[in-house]
SEZALO-171073 format. One record per residue (C-alpha): y, x, z; residue number from 1. Coordinates in nm, 3 decimals, m for minus. Example, Ala and Ser with C-alpha at 12.3 -4.5 7.8 and 13.67 -1.06 7.14 Angstrom:
<nodes>
py, px, pz, resi
m0.450, 1.230, 0.780, 1
m0.106, 1.367, 0.714, 2
</nodes>
This chain:
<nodes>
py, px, pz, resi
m5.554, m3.689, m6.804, 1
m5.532, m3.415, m7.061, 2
m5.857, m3.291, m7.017, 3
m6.003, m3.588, m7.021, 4
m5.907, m3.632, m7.358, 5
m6.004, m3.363, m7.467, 6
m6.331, m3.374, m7.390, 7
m6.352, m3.754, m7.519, 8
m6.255, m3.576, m7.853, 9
m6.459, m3.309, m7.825, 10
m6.773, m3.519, m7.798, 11
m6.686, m3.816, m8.011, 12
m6.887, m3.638, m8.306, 13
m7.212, m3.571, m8.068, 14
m7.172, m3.965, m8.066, 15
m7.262, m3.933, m8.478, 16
m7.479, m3.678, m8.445, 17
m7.870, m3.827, m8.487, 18
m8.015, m3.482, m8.325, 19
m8.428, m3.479, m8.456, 20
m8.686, m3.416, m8.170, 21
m8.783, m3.065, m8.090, 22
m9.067, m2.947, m8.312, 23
m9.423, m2.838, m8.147, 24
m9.356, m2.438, m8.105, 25
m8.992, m2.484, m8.220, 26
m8.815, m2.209, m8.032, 27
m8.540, m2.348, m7.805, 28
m8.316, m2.056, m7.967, 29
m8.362, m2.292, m8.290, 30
m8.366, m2.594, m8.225, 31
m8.033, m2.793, m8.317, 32
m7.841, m2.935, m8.055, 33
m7.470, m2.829, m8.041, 34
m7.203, m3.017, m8.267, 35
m6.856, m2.826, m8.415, 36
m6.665, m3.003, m8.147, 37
m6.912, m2.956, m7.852, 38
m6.943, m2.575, m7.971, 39
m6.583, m2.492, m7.997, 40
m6.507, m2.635, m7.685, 41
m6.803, m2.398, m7.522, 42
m6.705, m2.132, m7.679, 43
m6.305, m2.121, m7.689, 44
m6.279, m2.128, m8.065, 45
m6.022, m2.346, m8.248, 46
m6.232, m2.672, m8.396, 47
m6.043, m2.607, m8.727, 48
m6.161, m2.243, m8.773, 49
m6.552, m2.311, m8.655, 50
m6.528, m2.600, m8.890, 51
m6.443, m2.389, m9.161, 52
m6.648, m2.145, m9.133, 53
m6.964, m2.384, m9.124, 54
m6.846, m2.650, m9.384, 55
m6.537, m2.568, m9.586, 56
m6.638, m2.205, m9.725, 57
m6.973, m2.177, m9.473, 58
m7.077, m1.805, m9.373, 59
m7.395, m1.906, m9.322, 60
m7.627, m2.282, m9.354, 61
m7.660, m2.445, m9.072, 62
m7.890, m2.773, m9.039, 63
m7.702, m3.123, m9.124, 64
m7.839, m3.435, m8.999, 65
m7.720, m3.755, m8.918, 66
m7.406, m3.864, m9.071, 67
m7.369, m3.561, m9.229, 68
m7.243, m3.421, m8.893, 69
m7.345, m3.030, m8.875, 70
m7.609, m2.979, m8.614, 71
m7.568, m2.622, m8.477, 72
m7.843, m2.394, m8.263, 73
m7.804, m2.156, m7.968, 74
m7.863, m1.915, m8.269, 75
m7.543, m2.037, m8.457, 76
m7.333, m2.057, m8.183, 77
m7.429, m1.696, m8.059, 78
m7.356, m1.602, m8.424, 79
m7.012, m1.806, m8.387, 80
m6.938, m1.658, m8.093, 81
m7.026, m1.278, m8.252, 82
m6.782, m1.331, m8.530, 83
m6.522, m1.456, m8.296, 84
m6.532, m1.149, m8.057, 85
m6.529, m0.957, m8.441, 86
m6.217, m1.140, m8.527, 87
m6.022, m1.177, m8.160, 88
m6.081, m0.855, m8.040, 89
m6.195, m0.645, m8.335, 90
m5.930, m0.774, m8.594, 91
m6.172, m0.840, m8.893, 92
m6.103, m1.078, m9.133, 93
m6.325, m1.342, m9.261, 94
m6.393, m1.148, m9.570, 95
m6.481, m0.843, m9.336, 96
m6.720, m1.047, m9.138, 97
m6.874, m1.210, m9.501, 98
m6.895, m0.851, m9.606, 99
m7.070, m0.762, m9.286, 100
m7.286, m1.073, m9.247, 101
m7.395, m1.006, m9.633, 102
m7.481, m0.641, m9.535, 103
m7.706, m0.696, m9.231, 104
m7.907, m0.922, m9.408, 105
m7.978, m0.644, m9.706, 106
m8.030, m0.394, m9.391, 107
m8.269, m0.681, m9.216, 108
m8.528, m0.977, m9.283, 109
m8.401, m1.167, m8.971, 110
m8.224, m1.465, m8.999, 111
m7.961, m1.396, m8.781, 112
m7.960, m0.971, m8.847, 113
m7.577, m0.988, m8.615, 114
m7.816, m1.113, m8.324, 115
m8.013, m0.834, m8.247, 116
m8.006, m0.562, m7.965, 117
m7.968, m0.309, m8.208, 118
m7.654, m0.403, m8.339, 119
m7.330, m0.226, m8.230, 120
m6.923, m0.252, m8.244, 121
m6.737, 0.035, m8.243, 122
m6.332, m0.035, m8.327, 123
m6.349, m0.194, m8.679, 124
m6.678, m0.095, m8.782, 125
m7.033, m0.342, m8.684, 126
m7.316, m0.061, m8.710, 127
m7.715, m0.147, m8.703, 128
m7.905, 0.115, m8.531, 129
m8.241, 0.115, m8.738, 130
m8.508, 0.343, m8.539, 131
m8.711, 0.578, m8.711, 132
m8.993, 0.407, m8.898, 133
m9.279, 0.625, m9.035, 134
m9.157, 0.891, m9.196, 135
m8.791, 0.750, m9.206, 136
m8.589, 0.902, m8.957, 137
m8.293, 0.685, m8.746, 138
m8.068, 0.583, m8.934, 139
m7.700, 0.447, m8.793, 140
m7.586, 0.216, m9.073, 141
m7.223, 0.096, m9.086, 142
m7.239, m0.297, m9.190, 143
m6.867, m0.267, m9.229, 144
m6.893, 0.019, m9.531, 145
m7.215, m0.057, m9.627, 146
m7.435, 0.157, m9.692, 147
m7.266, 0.422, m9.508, 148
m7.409, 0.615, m9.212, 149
m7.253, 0.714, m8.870, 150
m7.341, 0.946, m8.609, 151
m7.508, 0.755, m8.379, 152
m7.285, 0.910, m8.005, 153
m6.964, 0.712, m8.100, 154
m7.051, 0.346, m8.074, 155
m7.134, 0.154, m7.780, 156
m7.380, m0.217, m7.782, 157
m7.145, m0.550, m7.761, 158
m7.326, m0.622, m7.389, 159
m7.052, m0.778, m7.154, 160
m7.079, m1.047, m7.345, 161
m7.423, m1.108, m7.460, 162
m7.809, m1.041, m7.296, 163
m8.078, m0.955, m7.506, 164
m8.440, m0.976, m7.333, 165
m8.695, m0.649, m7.320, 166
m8.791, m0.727, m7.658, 167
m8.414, m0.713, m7.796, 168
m8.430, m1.105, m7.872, 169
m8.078, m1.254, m7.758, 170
m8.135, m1.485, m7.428, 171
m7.763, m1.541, m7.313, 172
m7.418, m1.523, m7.431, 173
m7.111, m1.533, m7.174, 174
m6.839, m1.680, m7.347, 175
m6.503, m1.643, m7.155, 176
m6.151, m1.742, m7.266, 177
m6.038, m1.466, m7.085, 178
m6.216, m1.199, m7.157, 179
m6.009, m0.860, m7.233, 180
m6.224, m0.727, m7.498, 181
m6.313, m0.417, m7.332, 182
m6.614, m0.274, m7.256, 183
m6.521, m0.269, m6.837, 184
m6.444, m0.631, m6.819, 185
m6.742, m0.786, m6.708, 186
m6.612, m1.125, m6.593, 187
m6.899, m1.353, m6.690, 188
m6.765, m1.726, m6.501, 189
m6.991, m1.913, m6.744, 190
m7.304, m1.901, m6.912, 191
m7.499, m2.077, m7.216, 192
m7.871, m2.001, m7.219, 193
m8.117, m2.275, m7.401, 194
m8.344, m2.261, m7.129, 195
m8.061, m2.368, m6.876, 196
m7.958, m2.748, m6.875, 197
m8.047, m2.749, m7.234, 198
m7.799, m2.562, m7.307, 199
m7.555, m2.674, m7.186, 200
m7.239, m2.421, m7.067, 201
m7.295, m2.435, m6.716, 202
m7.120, m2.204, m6.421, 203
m7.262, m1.903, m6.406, 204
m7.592, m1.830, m6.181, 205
m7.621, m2.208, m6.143, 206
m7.727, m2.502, m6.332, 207
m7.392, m2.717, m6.293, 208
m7.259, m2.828, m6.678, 209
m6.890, m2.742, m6.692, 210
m6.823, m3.016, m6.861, 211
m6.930, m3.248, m6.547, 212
m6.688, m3.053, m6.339, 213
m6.392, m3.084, m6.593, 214
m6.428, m3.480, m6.641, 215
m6.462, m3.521, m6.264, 216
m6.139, m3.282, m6.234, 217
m5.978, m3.492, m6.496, 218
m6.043, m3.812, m6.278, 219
m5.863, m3.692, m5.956, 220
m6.098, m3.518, m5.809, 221
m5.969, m3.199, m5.643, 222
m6.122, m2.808, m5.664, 223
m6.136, m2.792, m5.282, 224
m6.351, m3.139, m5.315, 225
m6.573, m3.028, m5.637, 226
m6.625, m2.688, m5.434, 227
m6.789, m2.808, m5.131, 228
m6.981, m3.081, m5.321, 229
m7.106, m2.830, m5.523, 230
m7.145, m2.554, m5.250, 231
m6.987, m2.311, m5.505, 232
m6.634, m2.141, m5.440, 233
m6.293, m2.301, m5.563, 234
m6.247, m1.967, m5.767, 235
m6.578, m2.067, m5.970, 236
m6.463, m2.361, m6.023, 237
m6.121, m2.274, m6.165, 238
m6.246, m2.077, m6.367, 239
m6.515, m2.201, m6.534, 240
m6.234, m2.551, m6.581, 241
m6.010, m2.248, m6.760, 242
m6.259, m2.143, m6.950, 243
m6.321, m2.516, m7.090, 244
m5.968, m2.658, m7.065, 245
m5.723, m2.453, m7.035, 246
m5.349, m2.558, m6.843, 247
m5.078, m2.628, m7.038, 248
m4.846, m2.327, m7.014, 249
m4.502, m2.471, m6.907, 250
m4.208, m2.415, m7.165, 251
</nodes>
C-alpha cells in the first residue's frame, strides 16, 4: 500500500487547489493546472526542492490561486524539469541556474528564454544559439558566463528529453527517473504533453494516466492483469509505475 499513499499525498494539495477556467485563446502551454505535489511526482523531483524553488526563494513567479496553493503550467514544469536535468546531470547549483535563468532573459524577451529550441547544454555551460539577425552575425552565447561567446561545433541541443515543434515552441517533455543523462539514452516510457489527457503523465504513445495504473497496482491488481486490460506490454507498465513510484530498495 505504499504507493497508494503516496499518491493520496501527492494529490491532497490538488484537493486545495481552486484551478480558474481556461481563458478564450489561453494557450494550453499556459494555462495552470499542475500543483508542487502533482508536479514532483510527474517529474521525479523531491517535493521539498520544487517547493523551494517556487515558494521559499522562487526562481521564477508562478500563478497562486486558491488557498494560496501554487498553480503551475506545462511551461513551469518543463522549466522545472530543465533545471533538474541542469542540476542531476549537469551539477549546477541553484545559484548557477539563477545566474543562468537571469542571463537568458537579458539574451531573450520570452518568458520562459530556457524553453526554446535554440537553447543548448554542453558539460557545465547552458548556451543560446541566437541566429544571425540583420546585420548581426550568429552569435553562440554562454548563459553560464554571461556574456561570453562559444564556438558554436562543441555543444549539442538537450533533445532526448524534450520535443520542440517546427517552429522551435516546446510540445513534449519525457521525464524519466531513469534516465542516464547522456545524449544515447533515449528511453522515453512516459510522456507529458498538454494536449494529451490534459496533461496528464500518461505512458508513452498512448493516452493511459500513470497515475490510474499506479493506484490500480497499489490495490492488488497485478502487471500481467493491467497489461492485457490495457493491451500494452508488462514492460510498459513497469516502467512507467518506476518512473512514478519507485520500489523500495531492500536494506
Amino acid at each position: 500500500m505504499k504507493g497508494l499513499r503516496v499518491l493520496r499525498r501527492a494529490f491532497k494539495e490538488s484537493d486545495m487547489a481552486n484551478r480558474t477556467p481556461r481563458k478564450p485563446h489561453q494557450s494550453l502551454l499556459d494555462y495552470p493546472t499542475y500543483t508542487i505535489p502533482e508536479a514532483a511526482l510527474y517529474l521525479a523531483i523531491p517535493e521539498n526542492t520544487l517547493r523551494y524553488w517556487i515558494t521559499s526563494q522562487p526562481l521564477w513567479l508562478v500563478k497562486h490561486v486558491g488557498k494560496n496553493v501554487p498553480i503551475l503550467s506545462f511551461h513551469d514544469i518543463s522549466q522545472a524539469y530543465f533545471i533538474d536535468v541542469l542540476r542531476r546531470h549537469y551539477f549546477l547549483t541553484v545559484a548557477d541556474t539563477r545566474r543562468i535563468l537571469k542571463a537568458a532573459q537579458i539574451e531573450s524577451a520570452a518568458k520562459y528564454p530556457l524553453l526554446k529550441e535554440n537553447i543548448r547544454v554542453f558539460y557545465k555551460h547552458v548556451i543560446m544559439d541566437k541566429k544571425a539577425r540583420g546585420r548581426l552575425p550568429r552569435r553562440m552565447v554562454d548563459l553560464s558566463r554571461h556574456p561570453q561567446l562559444v564556438i558554436p561545433e562543441i555543444v549539442e541541443p538537450l533533445s532526448t528529453r524534450i520535443r520542440w515543434d517546427n517552429k522551435g515552441n516546446l510540445v513534449q517533455i519525457y521525464p524519466w527517473r531513469k534516465w542516464s543523462g547522456k545524449a544515447e539514452d533515449k528511453s522515453r516510457p512516459v510522456t507529458i504533453d498538454p494536449n494529451v489527457m490534459s496533461g496528464r503523465l500518461v505512458i508513452t504513445g498512448t493516452r493511459i494516466p500513470v497515475e490510474v495504473i499506479a493506484l490500480r497496482k497499489a490495490r492488488g491488481e497485478s502487471i500481467p492483469h493491467l497489461a492485457k486490460d490495457y493491451k500494452i506490454s508488462e514492460a510498459g507498465i513497469e516502467s512507467a509505475l518506476e518512473h512514478l513510484v519507485p520500489e523500495k530498495k531492500a536494506a
